[in-house]
Residue, then its C-alpha position, 0 to 999 in steps of 0.5 A: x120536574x123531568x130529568x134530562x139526562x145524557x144517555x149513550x145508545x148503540x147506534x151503529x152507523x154504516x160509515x163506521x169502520x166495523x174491520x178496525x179493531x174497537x171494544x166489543x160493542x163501540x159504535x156510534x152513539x147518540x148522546x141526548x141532554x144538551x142546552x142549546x143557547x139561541x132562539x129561531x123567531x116563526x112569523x104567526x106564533x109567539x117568539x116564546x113558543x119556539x125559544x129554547x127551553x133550558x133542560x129543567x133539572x135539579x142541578x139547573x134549579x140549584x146553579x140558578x137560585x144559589x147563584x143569586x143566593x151566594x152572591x146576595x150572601x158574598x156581598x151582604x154578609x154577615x147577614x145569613x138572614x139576608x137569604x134564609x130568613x129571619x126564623x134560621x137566621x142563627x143557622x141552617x142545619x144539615x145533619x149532625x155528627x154524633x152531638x154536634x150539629x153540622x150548621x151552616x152559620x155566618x162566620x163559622x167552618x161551614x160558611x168559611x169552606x162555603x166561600x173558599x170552594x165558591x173562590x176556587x171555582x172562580x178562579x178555575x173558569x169553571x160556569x159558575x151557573x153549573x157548579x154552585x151545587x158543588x161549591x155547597x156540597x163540597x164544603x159541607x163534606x169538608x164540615x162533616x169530616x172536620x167535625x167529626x175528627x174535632x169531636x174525636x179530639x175533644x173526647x181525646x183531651x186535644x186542645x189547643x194550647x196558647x203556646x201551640x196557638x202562638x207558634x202555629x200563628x208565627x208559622x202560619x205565613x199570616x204575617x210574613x214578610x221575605x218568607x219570615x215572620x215579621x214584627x211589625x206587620x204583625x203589630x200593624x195588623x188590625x185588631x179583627x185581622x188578629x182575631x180573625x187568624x186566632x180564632x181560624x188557627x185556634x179552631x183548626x189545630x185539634x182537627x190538623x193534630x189528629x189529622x196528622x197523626x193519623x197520616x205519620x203512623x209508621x207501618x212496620x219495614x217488614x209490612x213495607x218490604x211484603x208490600x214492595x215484594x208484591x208489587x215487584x213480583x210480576x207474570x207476563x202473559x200473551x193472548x189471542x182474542x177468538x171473537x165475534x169478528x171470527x163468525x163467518x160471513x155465510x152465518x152473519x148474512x143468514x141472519x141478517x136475511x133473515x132479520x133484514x128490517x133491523x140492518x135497513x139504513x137511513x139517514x135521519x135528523x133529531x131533535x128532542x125536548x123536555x115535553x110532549x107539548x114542546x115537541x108539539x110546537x116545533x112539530x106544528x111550526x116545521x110543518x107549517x113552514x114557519x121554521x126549518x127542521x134545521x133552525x129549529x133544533x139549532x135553538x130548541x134540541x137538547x142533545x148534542x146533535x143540536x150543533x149539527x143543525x140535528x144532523x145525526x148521519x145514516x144509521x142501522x134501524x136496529x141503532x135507532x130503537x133503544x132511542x124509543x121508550x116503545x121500539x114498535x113506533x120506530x117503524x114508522x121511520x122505515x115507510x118514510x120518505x126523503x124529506x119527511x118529519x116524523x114524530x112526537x115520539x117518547x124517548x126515555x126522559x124526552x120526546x123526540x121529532x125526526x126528519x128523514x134525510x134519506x129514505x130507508x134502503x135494504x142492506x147489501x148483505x155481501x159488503x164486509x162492512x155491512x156483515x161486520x156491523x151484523x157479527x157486532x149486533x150479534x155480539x151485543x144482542x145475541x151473544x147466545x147465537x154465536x157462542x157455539x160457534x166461538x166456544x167450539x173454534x176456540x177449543x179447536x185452536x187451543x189444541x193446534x196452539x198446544x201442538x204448533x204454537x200460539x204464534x202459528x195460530x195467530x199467522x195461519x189466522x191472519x191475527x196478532x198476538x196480545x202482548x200483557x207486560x209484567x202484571x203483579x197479582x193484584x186482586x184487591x185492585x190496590x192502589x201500591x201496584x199496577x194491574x191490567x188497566x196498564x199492561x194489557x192494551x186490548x183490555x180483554x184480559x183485565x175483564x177476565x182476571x177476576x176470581x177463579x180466573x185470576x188465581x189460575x192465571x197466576x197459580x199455572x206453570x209459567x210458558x203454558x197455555x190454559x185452557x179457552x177463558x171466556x169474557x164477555x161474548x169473546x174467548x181468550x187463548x192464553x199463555x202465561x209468561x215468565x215470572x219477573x222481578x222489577x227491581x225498580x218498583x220494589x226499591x221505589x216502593x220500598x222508599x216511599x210506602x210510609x209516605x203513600x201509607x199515611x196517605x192512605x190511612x187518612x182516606x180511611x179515616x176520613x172514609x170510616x168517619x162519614x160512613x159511620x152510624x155516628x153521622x146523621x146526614x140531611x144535606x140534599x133535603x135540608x138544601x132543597x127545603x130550607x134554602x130553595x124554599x125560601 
């Protein structure tokens, strides 16, 4: 079986604004594994040559058949052997955790969470075809964890108790009414109806009393008030970005000259499919006029330019090739004519046509849009190139900043100053205090505050400017601000840390939980073997 996967290509197109400020390498991309839904009929062929063939992947597989699976089970329960077959039908098994097994079984925690995550999918309007995978995983990573902690319980000596059984059930809502507890609902219950919360209640308590025990541990004030006091302490910083966008126009179109074939643009159309023989097929019946090029990759493209009848746009050559498992065959796109359609080419993980909506043509190497997509090839694919370049204008910038001022530099360059707002030194990316993700707008920043970096640009003295820190293919000419305390973030964090604490410690536990040497896990193969195989 071949997986479709969507993949991202850059693939710049000429009528992208290459002045406008983007993330270092954003251009126009060309996403391929989307279904489409409608078949187009060709006379002299069998409807079913071009009936659009669903992407055929694992998740598909899983939607499908335990669609039919769950609701065979939904409706017929409680007869697990209804759709495992008699010889499992005291159970699947999915792994284990230490000595107990994680078995799905009618009635059990396994099938309950089944159903629950099947009825909150529901109610979401989320296609249920795509998300019954989900609905299986999810509860099975909610057994793995609730087994777990209920084997802790047990080796701890937490049972539960029929007094702590009866109160919960009183607490539970089961039998309210007005928001209280009420007598006689209680005694008009039916028998199984009480069984039923009895046995929920009864089996859950020892996994909610460890649960909550480790989510109220109290931290010590003072580890509050450390905390508090770093996520308050903040440095601000202000920076100027010495990028591809500085190379100059003479040396972006000397190379360009110099590698002409890679600008030439065209405008093309796609369609792609799972098979070479599917391709096949469409191919022949476009070229026999049976079909269009546009019908056909309305009913059969699986990329998301299927919509647009495979209308892609004009594009860079140098944009097309990654689209090519061997780049070589993508010349022949370059002798095409208008109208042409070419192919089937093999892309990585589908086989491709396309049709040349117009021919390719030579760049014009004195356009500004067309030097500034060049300086953003170059930045991607020949960083090497320009980095001299770049590392010696930022060098020479960095000494004219120290003698007249960042803002100077950034005038005389037509430029603008980043401003990064107070960022507390967070190098463990923790989740209690902000990072460069919220204060820094350009992102430049946050990709190069790691390590070394990140220590100097809070260890310097406040209101200087460092020496040039490259990140990525960009250099960075930064001065550090002032030191600032927020009072705000440290009296809110100060009130609410155990709560965000306890929070925390139950991921941890949760997260020790599944990693541990304890936890046997065969839930994909077991879910592929067992139920599928059926």
């Amino acid at each position: 079986m071949r997986k479709m996967l969507r993949r991202k290509r850059f693939i710049m197109s000429v009528n992208d604004d290459a002045n406008e400020k983007k993330p270092e390498g954003e251009a126009k991309e060309l996403t391929i594994g989307k279904a489409k839904k409608n078949a187009v009929a060709v006379e002299g062929k069998k409807e079913a040559a071009l009936k659009p063939k669903r992407k055929i992947t694992i998740g598909w597989v899983l939607g499908m058949l335990i669609l039919i699976l769950i609701a065979i089970s939904f409706v017929l329960a409680p007869a697990i052997e209804a759709f495992v077959g008699k010889r499992t039908s005291d159970g699947i098994v999915f792994g284990k955790y230490g000595k107990q097994e994680i078995k799905y079984a009618y009635g059990n925690y396994f099938y309950d969470q089944v159903q629950n995550y099947a009825d909150q999918y529901k109610s979401s309007g989320v296609d249920q075809t795509q998300a019954l995978y989900q609905i299986w995983k999810s509860a099975y990573d909610s057994t793995v964890i609730f087994t777990a902690i209920n084997e802790l319980a047990s080796k701890a000596g937490i049972i539960a108790a029929d007094e702590v059984v009866n109160r919960a059930i009183i607490n539970s809502g089961a039998y309210n009414k007005d928001g209280k507890f009420d007598v006689a609902t209680y005694q008009n219950a039916s028998a199984e109806t009480k069984a039923n919360v009895e046995k929920s209640i009864r089996r859950s308590l020892p996994y909610q009393i460890v649960v909550d025990d480790v989510g109220t541990v109290l931290s010590s004030s003072a580890e509050a008030d450390y905390i508090a006091a770093m996520a308050g302490n903040g440095r601000t910083f202000r920076y100027l970005a010495v990028d591809q966008n500085q190379y100059p126009n003479e040396l972006a179109s000397q190379y360009a000259l110099q590698n002409k074939q890679l600008f030439y643009t065209m405008d093309l159309s796609i369609i792609s499919v799972e098979t070479a023989e599917q391709a096949k097929t469409v191919y022949e019946s476009i070229k026999g006029g049976q079909t269009t090029f546009e019908a056909a990759a309305a009913a059969n493209s699986l990329d998301s330019y299927a919509e647009a009848e495979g209308k892609v746009g004009q594009l860079y050559y140098f944009g097309i090739l990654s689209n090519f498992k061997n780049p070589d065959e993508a010349l022949a796109l370059l002798s095409a004519k208008d109208g042409d359609v070419l192919g089937p080419f093999e892309a990585n993980g589908s086989f491709t046509l396309y049709k040349i909506n117009s021919a390719a043509v030579e760049s014009d190497y004195a356009s500004e849009a067309v030097l500034a997509s060049v300086k953003a090839y170059l930045a991607v694919n020949d960083s090497a190139l320009i980095d001299t370049y770049l590392s010696d204008l930022a060098k020479s910038w960095a000494e004219k900043a120290k003698a007249e001022g960042l803002d100077e530099v950034a005038l005389q360059n037509n430029l603008e100053v980043v401003e990064v707002g107070a960022t507390p030194y967070n190098a463990g990316k923790s989740s209690y205090m902000s990072d460069f993700t919220y204060t820094d707008p350009s992102g430049l920043l946050g990709s190069a505050a790691t390590g070394d970096v990140a220590k100097e640009l809070y260890t310097a003295q406040p209101n200087t400017l460092l020496d040039p820190i490259k990140v990525g293919s960009s250099y960075l000419l930064l001065e550090v601000g002032e030191d600032t305390q927020d009072e705000g973030m440290t009296s809110y964090l100060s009130m609410f840390y155990d709560y965000y604490s306890g929070s925390q410690n139950q991921q941890d536990f949760s997260q020790a939980l599944y990693t541990s040497d304890a936890f046997e896990d065969n839930f994909l193969t077991t879910f592929l073997t067992v139920v599928l195989g059926q």
